[in-house]
C-alpha positions as CSV (number, residue, x, y, z in Angstrom):
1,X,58.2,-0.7,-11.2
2,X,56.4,1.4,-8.3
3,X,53.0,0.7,-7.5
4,X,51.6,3.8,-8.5
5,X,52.2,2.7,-12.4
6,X,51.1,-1.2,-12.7
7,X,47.7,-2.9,-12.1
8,X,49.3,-5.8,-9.9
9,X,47.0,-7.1,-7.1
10,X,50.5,-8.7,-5.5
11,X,50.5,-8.7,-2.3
12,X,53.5,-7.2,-0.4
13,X,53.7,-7.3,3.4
14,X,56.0,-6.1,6.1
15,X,56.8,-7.9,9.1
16,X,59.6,-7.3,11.5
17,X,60.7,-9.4,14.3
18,X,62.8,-7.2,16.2
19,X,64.1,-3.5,15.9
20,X,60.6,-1.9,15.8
21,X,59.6,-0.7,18.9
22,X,63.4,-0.5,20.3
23,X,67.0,0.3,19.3
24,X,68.6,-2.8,18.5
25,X,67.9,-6.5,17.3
26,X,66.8,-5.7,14.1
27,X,65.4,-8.6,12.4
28,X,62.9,-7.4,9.6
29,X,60.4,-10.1,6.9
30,X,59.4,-8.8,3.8
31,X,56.5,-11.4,2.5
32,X,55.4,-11.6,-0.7
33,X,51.9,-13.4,-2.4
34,X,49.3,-14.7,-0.1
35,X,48.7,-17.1,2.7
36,X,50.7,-20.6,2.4
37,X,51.8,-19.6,-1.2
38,X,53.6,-16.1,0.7
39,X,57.7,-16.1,-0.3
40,X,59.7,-14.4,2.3
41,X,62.9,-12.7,2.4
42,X,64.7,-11.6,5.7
43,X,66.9,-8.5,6.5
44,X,69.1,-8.6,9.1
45,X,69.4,-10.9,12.3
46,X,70.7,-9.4,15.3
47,X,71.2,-9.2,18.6
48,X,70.9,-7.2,21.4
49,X,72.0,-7.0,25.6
50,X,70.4,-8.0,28.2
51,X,69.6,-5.1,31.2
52,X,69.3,-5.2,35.1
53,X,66.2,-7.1,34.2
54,X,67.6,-10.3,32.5
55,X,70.2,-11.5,35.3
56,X,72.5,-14.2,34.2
57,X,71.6,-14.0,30.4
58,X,74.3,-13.1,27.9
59,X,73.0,-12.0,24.7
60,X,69.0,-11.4,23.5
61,X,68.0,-12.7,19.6
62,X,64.6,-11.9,18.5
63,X,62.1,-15.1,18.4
64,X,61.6,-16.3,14.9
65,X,60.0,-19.1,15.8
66,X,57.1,-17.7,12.8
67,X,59.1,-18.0,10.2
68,X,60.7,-21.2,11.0
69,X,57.6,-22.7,10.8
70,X,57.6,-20.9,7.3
71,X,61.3,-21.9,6.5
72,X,60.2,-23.8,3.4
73,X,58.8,-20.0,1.9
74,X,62.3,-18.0,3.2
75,X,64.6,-17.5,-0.2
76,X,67.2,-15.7,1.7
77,X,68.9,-13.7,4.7
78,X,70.3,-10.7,3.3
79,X,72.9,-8.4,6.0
80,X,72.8,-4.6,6.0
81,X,76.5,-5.0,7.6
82,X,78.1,-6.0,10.5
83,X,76.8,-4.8,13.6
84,X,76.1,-7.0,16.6
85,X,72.7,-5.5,16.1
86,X,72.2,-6.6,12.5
87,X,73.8,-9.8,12.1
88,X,74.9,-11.1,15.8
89,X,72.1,-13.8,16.1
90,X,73.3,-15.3,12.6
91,X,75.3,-17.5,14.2
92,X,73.3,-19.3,16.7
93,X,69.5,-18.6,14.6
94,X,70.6,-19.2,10.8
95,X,71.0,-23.0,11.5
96,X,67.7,-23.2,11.7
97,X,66.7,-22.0,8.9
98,X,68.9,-23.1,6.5
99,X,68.5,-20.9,3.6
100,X,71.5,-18.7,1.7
101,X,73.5,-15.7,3.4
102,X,73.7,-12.6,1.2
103,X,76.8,-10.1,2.8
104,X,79.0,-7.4,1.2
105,X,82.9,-8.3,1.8
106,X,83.9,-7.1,5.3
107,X,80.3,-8.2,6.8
108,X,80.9,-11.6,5.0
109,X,84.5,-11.8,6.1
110,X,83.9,-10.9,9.9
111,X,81.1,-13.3,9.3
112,X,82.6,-16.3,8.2
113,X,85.4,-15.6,10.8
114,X,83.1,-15.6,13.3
115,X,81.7,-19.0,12.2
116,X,85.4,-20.4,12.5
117,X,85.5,-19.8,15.7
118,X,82.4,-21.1,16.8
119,X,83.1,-24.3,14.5
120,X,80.0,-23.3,12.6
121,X,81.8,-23.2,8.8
122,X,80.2,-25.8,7.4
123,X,76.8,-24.9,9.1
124,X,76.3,-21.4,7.3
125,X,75.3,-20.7,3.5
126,X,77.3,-17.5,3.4
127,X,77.8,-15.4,0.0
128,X,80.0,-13.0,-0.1
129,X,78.7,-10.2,-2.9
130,X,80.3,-7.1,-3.9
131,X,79.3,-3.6,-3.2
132,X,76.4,-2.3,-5.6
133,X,75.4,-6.1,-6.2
134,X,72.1,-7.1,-7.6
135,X,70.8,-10.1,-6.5
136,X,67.7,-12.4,-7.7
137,X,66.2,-14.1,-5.7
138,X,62.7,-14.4,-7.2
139,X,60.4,-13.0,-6.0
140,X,62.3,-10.6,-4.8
141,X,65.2,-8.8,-6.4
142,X,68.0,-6.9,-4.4
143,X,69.8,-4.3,-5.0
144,X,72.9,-3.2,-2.7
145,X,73.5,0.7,-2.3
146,X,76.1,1.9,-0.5
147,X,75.7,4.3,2.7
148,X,77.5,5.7,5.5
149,X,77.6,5.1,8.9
150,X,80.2,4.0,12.2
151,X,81.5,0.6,10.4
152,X,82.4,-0.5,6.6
153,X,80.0,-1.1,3.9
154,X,76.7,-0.6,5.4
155,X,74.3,-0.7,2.8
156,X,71.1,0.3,1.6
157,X,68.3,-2.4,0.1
158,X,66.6,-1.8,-3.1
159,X,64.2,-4.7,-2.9
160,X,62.1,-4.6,-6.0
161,X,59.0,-6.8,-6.3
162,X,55.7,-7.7,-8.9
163,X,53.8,-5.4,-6.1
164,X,56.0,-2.8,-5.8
165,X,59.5,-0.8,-4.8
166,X,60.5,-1.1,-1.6
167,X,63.4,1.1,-0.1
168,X,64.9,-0.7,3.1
169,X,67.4,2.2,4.5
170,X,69.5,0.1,6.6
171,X,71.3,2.4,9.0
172,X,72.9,5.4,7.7
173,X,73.5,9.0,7.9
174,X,75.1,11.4,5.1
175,X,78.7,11.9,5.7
176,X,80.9,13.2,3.1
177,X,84.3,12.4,4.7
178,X,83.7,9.0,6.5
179,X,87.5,7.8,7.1
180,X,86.5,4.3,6.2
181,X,85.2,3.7,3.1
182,X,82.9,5.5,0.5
183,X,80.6,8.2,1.1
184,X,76.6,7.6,0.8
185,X,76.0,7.4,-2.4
186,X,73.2,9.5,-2.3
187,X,73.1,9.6,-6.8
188,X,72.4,5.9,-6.6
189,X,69.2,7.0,-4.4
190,X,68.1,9.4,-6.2
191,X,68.5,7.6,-9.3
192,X,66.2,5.0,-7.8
193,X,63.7,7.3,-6.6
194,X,63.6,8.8,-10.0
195,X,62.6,5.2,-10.9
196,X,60.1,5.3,-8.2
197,X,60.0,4.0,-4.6
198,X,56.7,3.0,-2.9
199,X,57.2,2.9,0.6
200,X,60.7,3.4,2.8
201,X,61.7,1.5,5.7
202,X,63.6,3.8,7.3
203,X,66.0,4.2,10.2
204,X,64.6,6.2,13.0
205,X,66.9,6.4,15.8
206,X,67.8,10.3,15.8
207,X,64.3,11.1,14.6
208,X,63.9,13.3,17.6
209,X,67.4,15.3,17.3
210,X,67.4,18.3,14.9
211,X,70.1,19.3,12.7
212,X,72.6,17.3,11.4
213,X,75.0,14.4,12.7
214,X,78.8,15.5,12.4
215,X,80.8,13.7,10.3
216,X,83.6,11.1,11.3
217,X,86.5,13.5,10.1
218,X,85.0,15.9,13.1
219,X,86.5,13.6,15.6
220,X,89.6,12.5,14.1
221,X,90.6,16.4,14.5
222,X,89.6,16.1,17.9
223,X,91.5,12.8,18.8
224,X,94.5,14.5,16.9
225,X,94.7,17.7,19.2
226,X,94.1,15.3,22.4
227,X,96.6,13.1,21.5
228,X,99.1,16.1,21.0
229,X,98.0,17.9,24.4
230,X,98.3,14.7,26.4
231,X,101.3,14.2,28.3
232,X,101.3,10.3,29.6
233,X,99.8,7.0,28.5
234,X,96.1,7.6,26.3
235,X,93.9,4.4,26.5
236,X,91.1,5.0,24.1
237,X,87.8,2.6,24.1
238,X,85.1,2.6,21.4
239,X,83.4,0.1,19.5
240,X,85.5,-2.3,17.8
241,X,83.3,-2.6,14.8
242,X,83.9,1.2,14.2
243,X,87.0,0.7,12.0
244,X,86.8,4.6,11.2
245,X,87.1,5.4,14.7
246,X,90.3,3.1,14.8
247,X,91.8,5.0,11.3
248,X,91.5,8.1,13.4
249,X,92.9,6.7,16.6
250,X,95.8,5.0,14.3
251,X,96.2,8.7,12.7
252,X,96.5,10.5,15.8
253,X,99.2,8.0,17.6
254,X,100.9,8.3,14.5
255,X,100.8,12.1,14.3
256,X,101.7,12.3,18.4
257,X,104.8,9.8,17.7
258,X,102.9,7.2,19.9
259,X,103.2,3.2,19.4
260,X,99.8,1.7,19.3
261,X,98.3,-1.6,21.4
262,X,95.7,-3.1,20.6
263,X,93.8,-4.8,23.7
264,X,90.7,-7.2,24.0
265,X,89.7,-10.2,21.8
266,X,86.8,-8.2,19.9
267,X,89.3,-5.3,18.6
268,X,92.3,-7.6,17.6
269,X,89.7,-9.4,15.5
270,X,88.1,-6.5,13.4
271,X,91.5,-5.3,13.0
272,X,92.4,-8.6,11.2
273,X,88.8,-8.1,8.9
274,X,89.6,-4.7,8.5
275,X,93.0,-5.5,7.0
276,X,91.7,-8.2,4.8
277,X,89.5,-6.3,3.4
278,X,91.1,-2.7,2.7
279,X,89.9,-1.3,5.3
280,X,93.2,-0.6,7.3
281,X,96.6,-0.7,5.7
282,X,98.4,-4.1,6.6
283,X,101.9,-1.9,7.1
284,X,100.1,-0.7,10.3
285,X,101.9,-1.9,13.1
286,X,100.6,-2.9,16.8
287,X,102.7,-3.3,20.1
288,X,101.5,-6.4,21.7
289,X,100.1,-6.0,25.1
290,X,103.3,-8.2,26.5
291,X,105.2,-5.5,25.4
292,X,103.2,-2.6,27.1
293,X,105.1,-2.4,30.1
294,X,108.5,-1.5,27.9
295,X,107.1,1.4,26.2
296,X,107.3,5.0,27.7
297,X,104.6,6.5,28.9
298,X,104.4,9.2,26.5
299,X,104.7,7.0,23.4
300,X,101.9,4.6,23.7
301,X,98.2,4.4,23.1
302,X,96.0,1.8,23.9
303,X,93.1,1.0,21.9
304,X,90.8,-0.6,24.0
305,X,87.1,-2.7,24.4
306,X,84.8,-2.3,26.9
307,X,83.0,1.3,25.7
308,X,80.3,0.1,27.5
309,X,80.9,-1.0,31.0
310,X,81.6,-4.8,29.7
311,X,82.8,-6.5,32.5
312,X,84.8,-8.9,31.0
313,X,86.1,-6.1,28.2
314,X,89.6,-4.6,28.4
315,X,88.5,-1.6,29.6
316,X,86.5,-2.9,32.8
317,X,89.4,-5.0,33.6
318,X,91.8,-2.1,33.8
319,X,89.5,-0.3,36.0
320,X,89.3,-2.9,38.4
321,X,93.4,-3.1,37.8
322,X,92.7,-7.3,37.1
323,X,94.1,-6.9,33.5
324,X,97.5,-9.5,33.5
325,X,99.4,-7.0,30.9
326,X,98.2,-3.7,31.0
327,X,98.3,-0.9,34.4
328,X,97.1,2.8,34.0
329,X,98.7,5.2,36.5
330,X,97.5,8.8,37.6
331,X,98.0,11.4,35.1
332,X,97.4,9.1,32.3
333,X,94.1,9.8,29.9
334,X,91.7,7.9,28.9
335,X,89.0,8.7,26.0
336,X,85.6,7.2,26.2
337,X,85.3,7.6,22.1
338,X,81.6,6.0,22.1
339,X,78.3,6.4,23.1
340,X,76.6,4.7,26.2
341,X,73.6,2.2,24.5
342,X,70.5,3.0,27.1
343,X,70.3,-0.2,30.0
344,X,74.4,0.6,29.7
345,X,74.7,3.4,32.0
346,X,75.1,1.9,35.6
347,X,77.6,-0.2,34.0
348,X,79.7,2.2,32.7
349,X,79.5,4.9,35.2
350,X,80.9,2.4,37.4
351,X,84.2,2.0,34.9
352,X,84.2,5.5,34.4
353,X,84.0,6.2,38.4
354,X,86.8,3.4,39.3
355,X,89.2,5.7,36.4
356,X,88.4,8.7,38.4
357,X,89.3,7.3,41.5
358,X,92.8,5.7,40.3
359,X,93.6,9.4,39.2
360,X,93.0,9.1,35.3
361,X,91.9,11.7,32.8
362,X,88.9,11.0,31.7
363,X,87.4,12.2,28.7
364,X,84.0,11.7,27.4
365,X,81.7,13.3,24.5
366,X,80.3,15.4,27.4
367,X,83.6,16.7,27.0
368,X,85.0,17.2,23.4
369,X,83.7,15.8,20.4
370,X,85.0,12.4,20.5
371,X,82.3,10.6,19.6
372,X,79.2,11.2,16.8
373,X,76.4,9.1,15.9
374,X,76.1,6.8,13.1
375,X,72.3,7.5,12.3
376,X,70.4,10.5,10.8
377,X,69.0,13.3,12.3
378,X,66.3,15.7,11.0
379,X,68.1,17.8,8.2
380,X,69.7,13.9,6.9
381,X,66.1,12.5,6.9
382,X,64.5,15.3,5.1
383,X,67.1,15.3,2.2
384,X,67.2,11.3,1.7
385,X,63.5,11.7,1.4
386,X,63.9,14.2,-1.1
387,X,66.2,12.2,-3.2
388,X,64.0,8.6,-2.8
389,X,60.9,10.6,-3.3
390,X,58.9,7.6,-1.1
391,X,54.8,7.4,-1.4
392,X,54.7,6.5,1.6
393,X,57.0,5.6,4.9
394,X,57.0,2.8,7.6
395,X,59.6,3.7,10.5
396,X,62.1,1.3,11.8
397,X,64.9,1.1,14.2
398,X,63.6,3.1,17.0
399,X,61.5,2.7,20.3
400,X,58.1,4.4,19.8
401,X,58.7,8.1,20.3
402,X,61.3,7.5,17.4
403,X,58.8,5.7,15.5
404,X,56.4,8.6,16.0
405,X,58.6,11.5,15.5
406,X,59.9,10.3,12.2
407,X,56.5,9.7,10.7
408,X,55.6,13.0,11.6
409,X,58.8,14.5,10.5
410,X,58.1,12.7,7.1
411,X,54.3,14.4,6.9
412,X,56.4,18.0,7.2
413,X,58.3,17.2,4.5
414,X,55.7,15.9,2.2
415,X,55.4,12.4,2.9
416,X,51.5,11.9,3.1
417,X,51.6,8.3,4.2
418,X,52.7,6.8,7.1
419,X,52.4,4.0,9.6
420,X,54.0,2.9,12.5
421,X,54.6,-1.1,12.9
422,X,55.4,-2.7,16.0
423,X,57.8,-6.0,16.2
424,X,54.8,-9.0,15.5
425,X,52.7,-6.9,13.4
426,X,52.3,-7.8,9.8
427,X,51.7,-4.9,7.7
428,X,50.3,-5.1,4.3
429,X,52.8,-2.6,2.2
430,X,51.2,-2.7,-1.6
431,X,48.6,-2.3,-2.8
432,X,47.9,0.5,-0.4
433,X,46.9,1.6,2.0
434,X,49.4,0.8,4.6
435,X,47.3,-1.5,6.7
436,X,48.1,-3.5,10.3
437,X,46.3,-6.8,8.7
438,X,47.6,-9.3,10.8
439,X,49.6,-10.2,14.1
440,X,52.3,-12.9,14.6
441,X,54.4,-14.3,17.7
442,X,57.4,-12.6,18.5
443,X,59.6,-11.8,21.4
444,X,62.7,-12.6,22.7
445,X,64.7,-15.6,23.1
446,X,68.0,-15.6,25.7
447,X,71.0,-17.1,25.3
448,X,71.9,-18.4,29.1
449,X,74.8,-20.5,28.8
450,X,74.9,-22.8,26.4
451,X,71.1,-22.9,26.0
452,X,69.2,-20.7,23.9
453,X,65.5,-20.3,25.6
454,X,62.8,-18.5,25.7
455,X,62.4,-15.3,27.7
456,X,59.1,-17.3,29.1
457,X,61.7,-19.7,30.9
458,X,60.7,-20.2,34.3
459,X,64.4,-19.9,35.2
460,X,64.2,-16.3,34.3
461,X,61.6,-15.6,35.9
462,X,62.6,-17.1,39.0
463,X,66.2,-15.3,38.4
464,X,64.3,-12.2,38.1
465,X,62.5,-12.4,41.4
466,X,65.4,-13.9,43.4
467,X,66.9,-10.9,42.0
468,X,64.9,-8.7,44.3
469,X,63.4,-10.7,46.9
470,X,66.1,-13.2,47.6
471,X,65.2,-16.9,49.1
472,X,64.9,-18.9,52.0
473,X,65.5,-22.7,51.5
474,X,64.0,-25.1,54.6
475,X,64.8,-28.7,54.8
476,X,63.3,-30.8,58.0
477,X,63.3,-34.5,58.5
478,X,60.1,-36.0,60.1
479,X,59.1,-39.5,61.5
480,X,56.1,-40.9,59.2
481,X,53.7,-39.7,62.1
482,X,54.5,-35.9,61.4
483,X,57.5,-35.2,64.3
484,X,60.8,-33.5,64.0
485,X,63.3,-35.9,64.5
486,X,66.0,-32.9,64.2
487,X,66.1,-28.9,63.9
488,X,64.9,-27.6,60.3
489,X,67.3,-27.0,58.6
490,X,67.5,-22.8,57.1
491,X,69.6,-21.2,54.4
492,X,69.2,-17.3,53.5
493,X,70.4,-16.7,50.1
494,X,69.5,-13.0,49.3
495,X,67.8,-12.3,52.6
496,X,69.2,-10.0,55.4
497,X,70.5,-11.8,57.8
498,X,69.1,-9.6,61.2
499,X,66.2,-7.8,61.6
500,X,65.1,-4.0,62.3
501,X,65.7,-5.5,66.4
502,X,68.8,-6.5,65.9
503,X,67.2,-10.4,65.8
504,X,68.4,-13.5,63.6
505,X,66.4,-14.1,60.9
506,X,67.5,-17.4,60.4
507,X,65.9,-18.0,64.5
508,X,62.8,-16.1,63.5
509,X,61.9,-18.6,60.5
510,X,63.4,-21.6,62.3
511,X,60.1,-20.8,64.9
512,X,57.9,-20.1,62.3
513,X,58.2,-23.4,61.0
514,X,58.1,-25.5,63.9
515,X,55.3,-23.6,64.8
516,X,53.5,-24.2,61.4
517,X,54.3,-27.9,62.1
518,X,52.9,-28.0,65.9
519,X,49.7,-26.0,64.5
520,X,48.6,-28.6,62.0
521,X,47.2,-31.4,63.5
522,X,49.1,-34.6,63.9
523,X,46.8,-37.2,61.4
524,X,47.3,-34.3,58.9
525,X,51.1,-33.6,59.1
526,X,51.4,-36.9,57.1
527,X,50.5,-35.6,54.2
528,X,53.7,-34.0,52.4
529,X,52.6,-32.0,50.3
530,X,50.3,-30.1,52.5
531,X,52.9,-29.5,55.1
532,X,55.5,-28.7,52.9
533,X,52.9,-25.5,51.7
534,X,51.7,-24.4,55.1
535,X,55.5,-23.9,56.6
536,X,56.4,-22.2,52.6
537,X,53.5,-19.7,53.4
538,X,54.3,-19.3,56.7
539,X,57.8,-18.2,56.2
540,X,57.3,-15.6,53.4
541,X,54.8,-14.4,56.1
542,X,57.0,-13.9,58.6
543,X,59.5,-12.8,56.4
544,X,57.5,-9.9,55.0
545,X,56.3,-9.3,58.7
546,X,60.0,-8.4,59.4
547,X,61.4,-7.7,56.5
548,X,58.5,-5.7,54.4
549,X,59.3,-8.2,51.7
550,X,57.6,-11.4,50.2
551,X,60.7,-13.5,49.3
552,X,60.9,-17.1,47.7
553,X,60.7,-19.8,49.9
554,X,61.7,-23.8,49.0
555,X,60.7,-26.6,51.6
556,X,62.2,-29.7,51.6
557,X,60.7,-32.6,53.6
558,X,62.1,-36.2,53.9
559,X,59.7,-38.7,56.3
560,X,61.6,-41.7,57.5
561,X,60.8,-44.8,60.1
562,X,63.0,-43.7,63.2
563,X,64.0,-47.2,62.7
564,X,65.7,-47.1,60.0
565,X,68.3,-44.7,61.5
């Protein structure tokens, strides 16, 4: 029942973790009640890539170190589908927080595979539940509603509560000829906002772009009159959760009277989940990448990873020809089928420039249509408003001028309630007003390694500054009275190794530091700790002297009885 028609002083709050405020990591809370009594469901836990500015980390998750402190009130995780971006940090975060996993079949399936690998089977609650589902899970109750976007069953979240109707979009966009799987079922919506929604949560990443996004049969066509017009190998890379994209790539190698290879880890993988679930018709049939080499070169197709600059992806190691089965030659083609994620650009410019320079065709959506967007733009927005008929609207899934530019679309098209919700701010949904009422630690946490820790770390910060300054290690030995009994001992890591004259570095520091040493008198060079920070200052002065830059410097002292030796 919507707000508007009951008397319930329920309180129904908003809190998301991650995906509000940027494009990616979604991790949202939906709290109901108030205080320590507050229930809490969560939708979604993903991931999201680290940029020039998180060296050495592999994969960001959102820090929910709020809720598991509240782990006790969580009922459930509920997944929207199967994008690193929704569900990637299940694997490594869900652990903690022990509660049931609520997934449609393909998300559940690519799930639990997942888990297998990662011998995590027995550590995950996963429920596999069919599309449309209802769930209860009191307080909340959840209904599944099918939508349409770049991967199978993405879904909608009815989430209907003693406060009120919430409408949780998920991502989506309306397209009437999606290749893989239903259309959005756009009745089911309006059905529901004939019922009545109170607020939407909705997906804001093409807020700003007018129009409409073309549909997925847009580029099959495409790939299909590429494919015919090529006239050596094609090596095609998109996402390799995008089974619609690999139905048209499939399609067209078919229709050109090319044999297909599938090559990277990733892509053989949602292959298998894709045929498991209906998703790709199990007669298909791939050419193993042993085999490549026998087929000719106008009769195979590659379907590659690595659409974005990955450098361990198929596509990167073809580019820097380190691939053990598979070699492009000039005059072959290659389609970037794929959008680049912003902080991905440097990286895949430099694949794209490497394929240039071996002699490659390369094609990109700058070029043809051979990639569209997954999300909504103004024209989709406007008419799933119309059908959920929302009192009011809280963004998601955007940076801030996506935020923004979505609640004031929503104001033109009648919406008269907005507000815009950063990642750590609690908003209370029902009763209205929406209200910012209360803030909660969030952030990021890395996973570097084997460790997951916080973006805080003191290794990352130290990463991130060696990053740009570089460091100079010094390690001296002294007699207990303060004198060199051999040369300091200098490493450059990062540092340039001569100066603007033409001098060694390494000499320039090695007289700074004896000079710091012979400067401090010698009843005072006993004390470690004080030399050891006069010669570290002293060399990041000279070095910024010479170099214009304050670099990291690590001193080493070891004090021994000459005796001894």
């Amino acid at each position: 029942m919507a707000n508007g028609d009951n008397n319930s002083d329920t309180e129904l709050v908003y809190l998301p973790l991650g995906g509000s405020g940027e494009i990616g990591m979604n991790c949202y809370l939906y709290g109901v009640g108030e205080g320590v009594r507050r229930q809490w469901l969560m939708v979604d836990l993903g991931i999201t890539f680290p940029g020039p500015m998180e060296p050495g980390v592999d994969v960001i998750f959102p820090d929910i170190r709020f809720i598991e402190e509240e782990r006790q009130n969580l009922v459930a995780i509920v997944l929207t589908h199967a994008h690193e971006d929704h569900f990637g940090a299940v694997i490594d975060l869900a652990p903690r927080l022990d509660v049931p996993i609520y997934a449609t079949p393909f998300t559940a399936t690519l799930l639990k595979l997942k888990a297998m690998q990662f011998g995590m089977e027995n550590e995950l609650q996963i429920n596999e539940v069919e599309l449309g589902s209802r769930l209860d899970l009191k307080p909340f109750a959840v209904e599944f509603v099918t939508m349409a976007h770049s991967i199978p069953e993405p879904n909608a979240l009815v989430i209907r509560t003693e406060a009120g109707v919430v409408l949780h979009s998920g991502d989506w966009k309306i397209d009437h000829t999606p290749i893989a799987g239903p259309a959005i079922n756009l009745e089911r919506i309006r059905e529901v906002g004939n019922e009545g929604v109170d607020v939407l949560i909705c997906d804001s990443t093409n807020a700003v772009s007018e129009g409409r996004s073309p549909s997925e049969a847009d580029v099959a066509k495409t790939l299909s009159q590429l494919f015919k017009e090529a006239k050596r190998r094609i090596a095609v890379t998109t996402f390799a959760s995008n089974v619609a994209r690999i139905r048209s790539v499939i399609d067209a190698a078919r229709d050109s009277g090319r044999e297909i290879v599938a090559v990277g880890r990733a892509m053989r993988r949602i292959i298998e989940v894709a045929r498991d679930t209906g998703y790709l018709d199990p007669a298909i049939t791939f050419v193993g990448e042993d085999d490549f080499g026998y087929l000719p070169r106008d009769k195979v197709v590659l379907l590659c990873t690595g659409s974005q600059g990955e450098a361990r992806a198929a596509m990167a190691r073809i580019a820097r020809d380190e691939h053990p089965n598979v070699t492009l030659n000039a005059g072959d083609t290659v389609i970037f089928s794929s959008r680049t994620i912003p902080g991905n650009e440097r990286a895949v410019n430099l694949v794209q420039n490497r394929l240039v320079d071996m002699g490659l065709d390369l094609i990109t959506d700058r070029d043809a249509r051979v990639h569209v967007s997954g999300h909504p733009r103004r024209d989709e927005l406007a008419e799933y408003y119309q059908a959920a008929k929302p009192r009011s609207l809280v963004p998601m899934h955007g940076e801030a001028m996506h935020l923004k530019a979505q609640i004031e679309w929503a104001q033109q098209c009648g919406i008269g309630e907005g507000l815009m919700v950063r990642n750590g701010e609690m908003a209370r949904l029902l009763p209205g007003p929406l209200t910012i009422i209360d803030e909660v630690p969030s952030g990021r946490l890395f996973r570097d390694g084997h460790l997951i820790i916080s973006s805080e770390d003191k290794s990352v910060r130290d990463r991130r500054k060696l990053s740009h300054v570089g460091a100079v290690y010094v390690s001296a030995v002294l007699t207990r009275k303060g004198r060199l009994i051999a040369e300091p001992h200098i490493v450059l890591s990062g540092v340039p190794e001569e100066t603007l004259a033409a001098e060694d570095m390494d000499e320039i520091i090695y007289e700074s530091v004896v000079g710091v040493i012979n400067s401090i008198p010698k009843p005072r060079r006993k004390n470690k700790e004080l030399l050891e920070e006069a010669i570290r200052r002293g060399v990041r002065s000279t070095v910024r002297e010479v170099w214009g830059k304050k670099t990291e410097c690590r001193v080493s002292l070891t004090f021994i009885d000459p005796r001894d030796i």
